[in-house]
N, C-alpha and C positions, 0 to 999 in steps of 0.2 A: 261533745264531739263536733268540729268544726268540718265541713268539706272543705279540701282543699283545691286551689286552682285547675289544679290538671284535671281532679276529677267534674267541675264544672264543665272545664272545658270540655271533653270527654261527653258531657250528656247532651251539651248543648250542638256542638259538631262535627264527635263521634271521633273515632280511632285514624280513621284513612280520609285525611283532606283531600285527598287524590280524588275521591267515590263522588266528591261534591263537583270538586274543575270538572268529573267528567260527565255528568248529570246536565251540566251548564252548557256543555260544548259537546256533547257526544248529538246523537240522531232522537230526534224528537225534542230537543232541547228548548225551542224556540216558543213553547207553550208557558213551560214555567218560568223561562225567562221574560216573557210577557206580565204575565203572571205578576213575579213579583216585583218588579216595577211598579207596577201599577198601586199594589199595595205599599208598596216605600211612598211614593209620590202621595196618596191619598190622606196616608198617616201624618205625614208632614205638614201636608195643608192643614188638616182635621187639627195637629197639634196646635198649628200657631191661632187656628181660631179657639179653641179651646183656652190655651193661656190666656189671649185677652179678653173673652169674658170672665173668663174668673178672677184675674186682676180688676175689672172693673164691676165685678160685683162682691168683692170682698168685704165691704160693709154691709151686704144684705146676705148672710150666710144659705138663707132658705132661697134666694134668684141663684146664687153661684152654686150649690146641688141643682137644680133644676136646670141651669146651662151645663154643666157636667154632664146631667143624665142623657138630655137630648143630642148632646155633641156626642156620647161614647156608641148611645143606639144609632144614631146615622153612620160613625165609623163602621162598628160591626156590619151594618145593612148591608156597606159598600162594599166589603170585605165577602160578606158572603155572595155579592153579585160577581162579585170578582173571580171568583173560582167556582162559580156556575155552581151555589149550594140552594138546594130547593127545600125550602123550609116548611113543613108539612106540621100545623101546629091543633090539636087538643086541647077542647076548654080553655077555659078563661087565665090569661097570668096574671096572678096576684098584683095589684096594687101596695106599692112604698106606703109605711112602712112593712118590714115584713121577714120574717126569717123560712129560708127556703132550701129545701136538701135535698139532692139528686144523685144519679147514679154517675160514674166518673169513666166515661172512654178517651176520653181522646182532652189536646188542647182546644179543639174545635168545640167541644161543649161551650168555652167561653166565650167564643163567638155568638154560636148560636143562643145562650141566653141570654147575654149583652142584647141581642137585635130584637129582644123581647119583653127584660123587665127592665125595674130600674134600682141598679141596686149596687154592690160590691162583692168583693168574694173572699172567702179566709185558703189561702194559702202558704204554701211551705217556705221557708226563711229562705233558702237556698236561692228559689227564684229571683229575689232582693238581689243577687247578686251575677247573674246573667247579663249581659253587654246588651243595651238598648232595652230588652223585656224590663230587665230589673226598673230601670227611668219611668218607663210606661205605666209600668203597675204602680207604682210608687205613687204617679203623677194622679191617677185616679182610685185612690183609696185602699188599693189592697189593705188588707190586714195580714200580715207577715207573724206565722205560726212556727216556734222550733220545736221541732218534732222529737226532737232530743233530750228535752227539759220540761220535763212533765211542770212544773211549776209554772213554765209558761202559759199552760193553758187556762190558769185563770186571771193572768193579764189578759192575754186574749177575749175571756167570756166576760170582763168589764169594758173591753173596746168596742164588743157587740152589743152590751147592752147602752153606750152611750150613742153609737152609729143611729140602731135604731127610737133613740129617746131625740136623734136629732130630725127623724124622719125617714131615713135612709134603710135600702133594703139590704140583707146580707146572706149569701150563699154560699152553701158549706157542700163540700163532696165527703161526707162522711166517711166512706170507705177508706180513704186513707190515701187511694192511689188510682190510678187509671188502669185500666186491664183489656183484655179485649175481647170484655163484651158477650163473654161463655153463660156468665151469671153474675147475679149483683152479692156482689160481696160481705160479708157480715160489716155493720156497721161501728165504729170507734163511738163507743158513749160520752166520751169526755165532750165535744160537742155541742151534745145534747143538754150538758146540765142548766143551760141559761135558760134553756126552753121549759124545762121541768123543775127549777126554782120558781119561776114565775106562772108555771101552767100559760104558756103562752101558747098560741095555735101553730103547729108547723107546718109550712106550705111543702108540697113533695113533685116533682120534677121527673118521667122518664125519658130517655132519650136513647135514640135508636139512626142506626144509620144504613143503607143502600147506596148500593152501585148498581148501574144498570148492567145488561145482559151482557155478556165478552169483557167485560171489567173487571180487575183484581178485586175480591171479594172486602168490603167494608173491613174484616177485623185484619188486614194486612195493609192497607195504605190508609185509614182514615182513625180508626183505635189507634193509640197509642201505647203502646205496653212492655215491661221488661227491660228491654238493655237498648231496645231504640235511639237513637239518639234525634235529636229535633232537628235538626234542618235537612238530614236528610230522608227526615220522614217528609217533613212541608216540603221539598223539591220531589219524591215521590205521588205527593197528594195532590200537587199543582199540575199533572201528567196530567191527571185524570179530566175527560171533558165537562163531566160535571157530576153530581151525587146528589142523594135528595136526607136532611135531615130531620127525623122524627121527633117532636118533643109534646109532651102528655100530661099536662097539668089536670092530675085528678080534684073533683069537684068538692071533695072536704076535705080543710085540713086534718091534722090528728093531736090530739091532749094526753098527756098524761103525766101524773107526778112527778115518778122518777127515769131517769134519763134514760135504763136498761129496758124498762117498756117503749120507752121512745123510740130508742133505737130500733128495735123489733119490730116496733111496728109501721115503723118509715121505712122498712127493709122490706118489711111485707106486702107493701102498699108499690111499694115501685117496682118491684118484680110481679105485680096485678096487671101492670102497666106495661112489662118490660118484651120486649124481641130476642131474645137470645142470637147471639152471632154466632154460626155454627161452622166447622171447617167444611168448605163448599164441599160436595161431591157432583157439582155442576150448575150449582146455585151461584148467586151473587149477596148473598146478607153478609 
């Protein structure tokens, strides 16, 4: 099953292009529009330095990852200074190489652990095909998963196991999708099986988000969930004056054989970890 254009378009921004011109030009507007300048400007710069390191370290394959990694974490840093994100971090982040699973709210997770480890991410094929995101992710390694073709996933669990045979970190949102953040969702084992072929260690990730006091509560402008559509969630989250984001790297990884333990127990482990987002009754989580 292929997605079609309209519905891309559709997820990426949304039904009423109208909701967007007025976001941009209505009252209050002059923040996000700051905002995101700032991140187009930044990203552009960040690009062209990035291509020409790794044009010019393409005969040392192991320099051009390591200009990759330090170029994508100063982007994220910027990004999250950008939109006043205060990043509130737990224990230690694992060292490249390394496979690492987290719980899944928002696109903001990719930010947030770009600005921390160093590594890539397996996402959904569709993304591949987004205007500017699709180039980007492209450009720094995603590993593109179709979610439709179960056979896919062991292409995919031989591009992990070569990623990290080259050094390189990789990080899965097992859950399947983003939600917002009620609780951490049962886990897709398929996944997992590169991890429990090889009994490898798997690194676990929680992440949690706040807004401060008189602010729309984190699981409505900063979760990402359902039928949202993305820019005008990011023109919503660019409103906000700033947020603070949670991320919890618990102190051992976890082993186990087969992939159904695994999962279980990376589910277990980060709901150890986790904040549940609750419908405010006068809160801000």
């Amino acid at each position: 099953m292929t997605i079609s254009h309209s519905e891309i378009r559709d997820e990426v921004f949304g039904h009423d292009s109208g909701d967007i011109l007025r976001s941009l030009t209505g009252r209050g507007a002059l923040r996000p529009v700051l905002r995101l300048s700032a991140i187009a400007a930044w990203t552009a710069g960040l690009l062209v330095v990035l291509l020409l390191g790794m044009w010019a370290a393409t005969p040392w394959p192991k320099s051009r990852l390591g200009w990759r990694n330090r170029i994508v974490k100063r982007w994220a840093r910027g990004l999250a200074w950008i939109v006043n994100m205060r990043m509130e971090v737990t224990g230690s982040p694992p060292p490249a190489p390394f496979f690492l699973v987290a719980n899944h709210l928002s696109y903001v997770d990719i930010v947030l652990l770009l600005a921390n480890v160093d590594g890539v991410f397996v996402a959904k094929r569709e993304l591949n095909q987004w205007p500017v995101v699709g180039y980007l992710t492209r450009l720094v390694g995603t590993i593109f998963l179709n979610r439709n073709n179960r056979r896919d996933a062991r292409r995919v669990l031989q591009v992990i196991d070569q990623r990290i045979r080259e050094g390189d970190g990789v990080v899965v949102f097992p859950e399947g999708t983003s939600g917002d953040g009620a609780d951490v969702y049962p886990m897709k084992t398929a996944m997992f099986e590169w991890a429990a072929e090889r009994q490898y260690p798997v690194q676990v990730a929680a992440i949690h988000y706040t807004t401060a006091d008189g602010q729309p509560p984190a699981r409505d402008v900063i979760c990402w969930w359902g039928t949202m559509s993305f820019v005008p969630h990011v023109l919503r989250l660019c409103r906000l004056p700033g947020f603070t984001a949670n991320l919890r790297f618990p102190a051992e990884p976890i082993r186990a054989a087969d992939r159904t333990t695994l999962a279980e127990r990376a589910r277990k482990t980060i709901a150890g970890h986790f904040v549940p987002h609750t419908v405010p009754t006068g809160g801000t989580t």
